[in-house]
C-alpha positions in Angstrom: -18.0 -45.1 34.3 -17.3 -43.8 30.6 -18.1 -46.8 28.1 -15.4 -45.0 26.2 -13.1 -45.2 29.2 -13.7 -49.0 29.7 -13.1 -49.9 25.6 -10.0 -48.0 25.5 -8.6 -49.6 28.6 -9.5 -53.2 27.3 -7.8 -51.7 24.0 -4.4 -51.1 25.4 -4.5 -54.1 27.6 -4.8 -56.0 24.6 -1.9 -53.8 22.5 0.4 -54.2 25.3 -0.2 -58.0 24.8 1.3 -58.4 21.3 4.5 -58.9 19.8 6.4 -56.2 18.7 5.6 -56.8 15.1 1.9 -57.3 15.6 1.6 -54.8 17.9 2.4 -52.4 14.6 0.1 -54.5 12.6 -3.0 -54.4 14.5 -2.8 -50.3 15.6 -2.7 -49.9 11.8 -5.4 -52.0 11.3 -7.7 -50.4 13.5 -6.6 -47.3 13.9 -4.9 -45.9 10.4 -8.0 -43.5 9.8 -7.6 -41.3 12.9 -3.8 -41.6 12.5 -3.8 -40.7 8.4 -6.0 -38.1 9.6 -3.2 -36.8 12.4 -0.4 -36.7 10.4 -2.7 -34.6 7.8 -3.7 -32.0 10.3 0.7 -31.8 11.3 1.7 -31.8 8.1 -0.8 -28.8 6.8 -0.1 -27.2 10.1 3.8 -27.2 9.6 3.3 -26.3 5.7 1.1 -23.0 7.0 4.1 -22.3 9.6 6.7 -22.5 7.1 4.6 -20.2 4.7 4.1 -17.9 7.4 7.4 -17.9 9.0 9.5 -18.0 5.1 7.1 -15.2 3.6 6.6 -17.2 0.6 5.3 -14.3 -2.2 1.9 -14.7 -4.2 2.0 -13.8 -8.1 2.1 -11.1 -9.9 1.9 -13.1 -12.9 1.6 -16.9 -13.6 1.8 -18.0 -17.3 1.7 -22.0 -18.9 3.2 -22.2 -22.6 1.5 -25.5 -23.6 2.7 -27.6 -25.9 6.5 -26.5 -26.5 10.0 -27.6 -26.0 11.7 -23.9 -26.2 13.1 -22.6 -22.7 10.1 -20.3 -21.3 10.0 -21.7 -17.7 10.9 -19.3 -15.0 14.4 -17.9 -15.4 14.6 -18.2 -18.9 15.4 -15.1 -21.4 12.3 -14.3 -21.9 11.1 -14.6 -18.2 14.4 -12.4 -17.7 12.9 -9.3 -20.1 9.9 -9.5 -19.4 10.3 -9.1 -15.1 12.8 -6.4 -16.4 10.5 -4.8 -18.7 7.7 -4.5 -16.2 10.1 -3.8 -13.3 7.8 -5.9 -10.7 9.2 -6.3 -7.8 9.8 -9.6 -7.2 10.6 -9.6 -3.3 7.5 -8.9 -3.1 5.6 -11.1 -5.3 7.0 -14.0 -8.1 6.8 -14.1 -11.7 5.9 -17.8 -12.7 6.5 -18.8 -16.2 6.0 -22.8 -16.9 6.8 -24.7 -19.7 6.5 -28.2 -19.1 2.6 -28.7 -19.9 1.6 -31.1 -23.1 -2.0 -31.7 -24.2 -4.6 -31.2 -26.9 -8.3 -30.5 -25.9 -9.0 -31.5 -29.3 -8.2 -35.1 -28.7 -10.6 -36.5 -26.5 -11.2 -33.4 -24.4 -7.4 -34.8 -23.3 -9.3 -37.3 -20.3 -6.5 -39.1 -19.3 -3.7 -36.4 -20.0 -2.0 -36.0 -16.7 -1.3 -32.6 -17.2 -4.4 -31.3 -18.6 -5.4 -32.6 -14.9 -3.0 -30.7 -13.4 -3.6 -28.0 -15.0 -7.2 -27.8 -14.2 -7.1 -28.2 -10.6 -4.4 -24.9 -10.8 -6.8 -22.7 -12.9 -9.5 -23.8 -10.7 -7.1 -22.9 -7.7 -6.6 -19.7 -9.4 -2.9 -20.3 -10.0 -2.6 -20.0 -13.4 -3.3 -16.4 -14.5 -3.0 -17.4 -18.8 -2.3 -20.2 -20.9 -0.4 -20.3 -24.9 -0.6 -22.7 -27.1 -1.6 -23.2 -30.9 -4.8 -20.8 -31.7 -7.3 -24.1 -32.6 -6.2 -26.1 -29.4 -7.3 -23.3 -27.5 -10.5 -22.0 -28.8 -11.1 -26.0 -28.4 -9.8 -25.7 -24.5 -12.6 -22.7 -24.1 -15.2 -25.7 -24.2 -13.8 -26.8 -21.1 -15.3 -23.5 -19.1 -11.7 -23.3 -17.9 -11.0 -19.7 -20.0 -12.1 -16.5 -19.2 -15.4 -15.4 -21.4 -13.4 -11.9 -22.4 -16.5 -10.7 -23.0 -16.7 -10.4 -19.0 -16.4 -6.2 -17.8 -12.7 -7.4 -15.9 -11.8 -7.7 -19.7 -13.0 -4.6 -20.8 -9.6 -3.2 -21.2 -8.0 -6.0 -23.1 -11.3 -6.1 -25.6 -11.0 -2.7 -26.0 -7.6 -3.2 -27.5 -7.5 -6.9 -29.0 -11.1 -7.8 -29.4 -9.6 -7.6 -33.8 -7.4 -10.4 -32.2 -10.2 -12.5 -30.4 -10.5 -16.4 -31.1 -14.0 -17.7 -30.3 -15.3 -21.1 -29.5 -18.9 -22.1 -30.8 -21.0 -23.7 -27.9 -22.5 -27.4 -28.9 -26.0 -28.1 -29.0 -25.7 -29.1 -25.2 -25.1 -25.5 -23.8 -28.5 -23.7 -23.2 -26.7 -21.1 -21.6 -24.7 -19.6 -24.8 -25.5 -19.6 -28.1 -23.6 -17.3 -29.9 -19.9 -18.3 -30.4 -17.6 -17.3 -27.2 -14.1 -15.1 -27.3 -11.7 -17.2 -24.9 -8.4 -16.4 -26.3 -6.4 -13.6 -28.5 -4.3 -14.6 -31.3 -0.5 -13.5 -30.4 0.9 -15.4 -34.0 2.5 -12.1 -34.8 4.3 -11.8 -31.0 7.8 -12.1 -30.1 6.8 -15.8 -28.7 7.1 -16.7 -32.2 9.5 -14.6 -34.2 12.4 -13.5 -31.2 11.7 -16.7 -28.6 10.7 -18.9 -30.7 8.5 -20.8 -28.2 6.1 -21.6 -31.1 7.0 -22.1 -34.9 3.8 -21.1 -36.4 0.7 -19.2 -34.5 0.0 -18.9 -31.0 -3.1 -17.6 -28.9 -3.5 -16.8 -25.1 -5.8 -17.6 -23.2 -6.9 -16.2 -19.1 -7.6 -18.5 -16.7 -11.0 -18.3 -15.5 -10.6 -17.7 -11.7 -7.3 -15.3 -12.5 -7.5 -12.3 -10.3 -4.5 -10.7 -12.1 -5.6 -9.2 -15.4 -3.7 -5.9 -15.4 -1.0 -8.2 -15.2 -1.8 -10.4 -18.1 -2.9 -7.3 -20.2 1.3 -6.3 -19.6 2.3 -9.8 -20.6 0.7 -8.9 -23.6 1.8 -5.8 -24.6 5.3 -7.0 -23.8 5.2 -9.8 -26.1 3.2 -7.7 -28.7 6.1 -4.8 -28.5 3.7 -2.5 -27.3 5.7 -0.7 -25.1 
């Protein structure tokens, strides 16, 4: 007979046993791994069938404004020119514009910053195409290997335009890799960000995310912001 068999026969016997109450107690006790991992697999499972059944649209464009109290979020004015200006459509795929992100790379790489966290595992994830904030807190958040090197071919296009506007970081002493300093972001001080949002006071830079597969897309974030057309 199945050793299996026998244990989980004496198992039952010895469940059906028990109070009520302890009953709950002990399956938890000895049996909360395979049941955390249950409810895991049904709870992804129903996620991927609401997904598939609801259609829920990728990005064209996801964009962070760090460090800022101005409405820029999704639905906002400027979210509302910009999706105008480009004319995406967005039944097909979303525009996602947050502004609810504070942290400063500069202090303390920002360990401990709850959103610097959370917005690490969504570059990583590839869901956050760009990134603003002041033009010193970013050429510090290039250290973090989290911006795109625009020196990279995908960039060409935006180089070719802004590389007048490019913001470097210098590597430390630690990074055998690089030595010469590294463009991660392009200073947008002069933008409409600052002087018709006002979503900064002063300067601004933008940054890509490192795993962003929409680059066109940022390059047209760009030139809408820079009046470029």
């Amino acid at each position: 007979m199945n050793p299996n068999k026998i244990v989980w026969s004496e198992e039952k016997e010895k469940i059906k046993s028990l109070p009520f109450k302890e009953k709950i107690r002990y399956i938890w006790m000895y049996f909360w791994i395979p049941i955390v991992a249950i409810v895991f697999v049904l709870g992804f499972g129903t996620f991927l069938i609401i997904r598939i059944a609801t259609n829920i649209p990728d990005n064209w464009l996801s964009v962070t404004f760090a460090n800022t109290t101005a409405q820029a979020g999704t639905g906002s004015q400027l979210w509302e020119d910009f999706t105008e200006h480009t004319g995406y459509d967005l039944t097909q795929k979303k525009v996602e514009f947050n502004a609810e992100s504070y942290f400063d790379y500069t202090k303390n790489q920002a360990k401990g910053n709850a959103y610097y966290n959370s917005f690490v595992a969504l570059v990583d994830a590839g869901e956050i195409d760009a990134i603003t904030m002041e033009p010193a807190s970013l050429a510090a958040l290039g250290q973090s290997g989290r911006l795109l090197d625009l020196n990279d071919e995908k960039c060409a296009s935006i180089k070719a335009k802004y590389a007048d506007r490019f913001i470097y970081y210098e590597p430390t002493e630690d990074d055998e890799e690089h030595t010469d300093p590294i463009p991660v972001g392009i200073d947008i001080s002069d933008s409409a960000l600052v002087s018709k949002y006002h979503v900064y006071s002063e300067g601004c830079a933008l940054g890509i995310g490192a795993s962003s597969e929409h680059i066109k897309e940022v390059e047209d974030f760009l030139s809408f912001v820079l009046g470029e057309g």
